[in-house]
N, C-alpha and C positions, 0 to 999 in steps of 0.2 A: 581101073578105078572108076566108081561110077560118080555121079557130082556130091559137092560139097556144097554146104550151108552152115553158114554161123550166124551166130547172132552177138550185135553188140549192143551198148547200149542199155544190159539190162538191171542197173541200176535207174536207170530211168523207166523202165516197164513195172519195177518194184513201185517206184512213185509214183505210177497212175495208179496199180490198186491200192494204193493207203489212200488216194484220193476217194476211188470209189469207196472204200472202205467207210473212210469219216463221213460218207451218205447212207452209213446202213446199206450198200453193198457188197456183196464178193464178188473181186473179178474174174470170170472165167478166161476167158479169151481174148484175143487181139486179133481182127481180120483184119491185112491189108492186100487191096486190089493187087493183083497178078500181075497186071500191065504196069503197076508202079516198081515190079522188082526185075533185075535182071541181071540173069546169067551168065558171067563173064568167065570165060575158059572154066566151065565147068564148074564155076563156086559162083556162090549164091551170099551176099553178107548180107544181114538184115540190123537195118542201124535205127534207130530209135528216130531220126530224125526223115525216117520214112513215114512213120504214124503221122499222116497230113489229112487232107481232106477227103472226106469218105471213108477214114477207116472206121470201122465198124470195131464195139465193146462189147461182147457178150459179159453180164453181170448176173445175181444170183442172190434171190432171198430166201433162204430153205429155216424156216423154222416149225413150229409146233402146230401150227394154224396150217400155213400154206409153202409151197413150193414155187416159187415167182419167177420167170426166166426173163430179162430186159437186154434188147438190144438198141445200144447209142450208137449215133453217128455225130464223128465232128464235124461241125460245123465249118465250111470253108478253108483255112490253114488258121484259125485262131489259136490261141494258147491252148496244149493238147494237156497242161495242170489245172485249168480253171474249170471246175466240174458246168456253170450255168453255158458254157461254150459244146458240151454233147447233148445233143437232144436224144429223146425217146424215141426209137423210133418203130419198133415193137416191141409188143409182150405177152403171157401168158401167162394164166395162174393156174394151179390144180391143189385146190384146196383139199385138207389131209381129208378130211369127212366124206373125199369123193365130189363133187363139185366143182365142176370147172369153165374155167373163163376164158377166153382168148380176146 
């Protein structure tokens, strides 16, 4: 059997995107550093209470105009609900008309 991974915790990963959400985001994704998780006999849990500092949000503006991909980072270990606590930390646009910005 090769390893296991679970994830818990995600009614709390629900509650970051309703957060991004009420900013006019979608959230895509949740990065968290590699060195912050670890493999114990071959299983992997991924707890909510891992999302600390430096993980990384991919988010998502896709409408009629433009296609906008934003990546946040939290801020230190601050409150990972309080949206002014993830900064910007990049982006790119590809506007529908062909027009693009990074």
């Amino acid at each position: 059997m090769g390893n296991k991974i679970s994830l818990y915790g995600i009614d709390d990963i629900i509650k970051l995107g309703k957060m991004f959400e009420e900013q006019g985001y979608e959230l895509g994704a949740i990065f968290i550093k590699d060195s912050d998780l670890k493999f114990k006999k071959k299983e992997l849990g991924i707890h909510s209470t891992d999302i600390g500092k430096n993980t990384v949000a991919f988010a998502l503006i896709d409408n009629e105009e433009k296609h906008h991909r934003l990546w946040f980072k939290l801020s230190e270990n601050f409150d990972k609900y309080t949206f002014k606590n993830w900064k910007l930390d990049s982006e790119s646009i590809t506007y529908k008309d062909g027009w693009n910005k990074s």
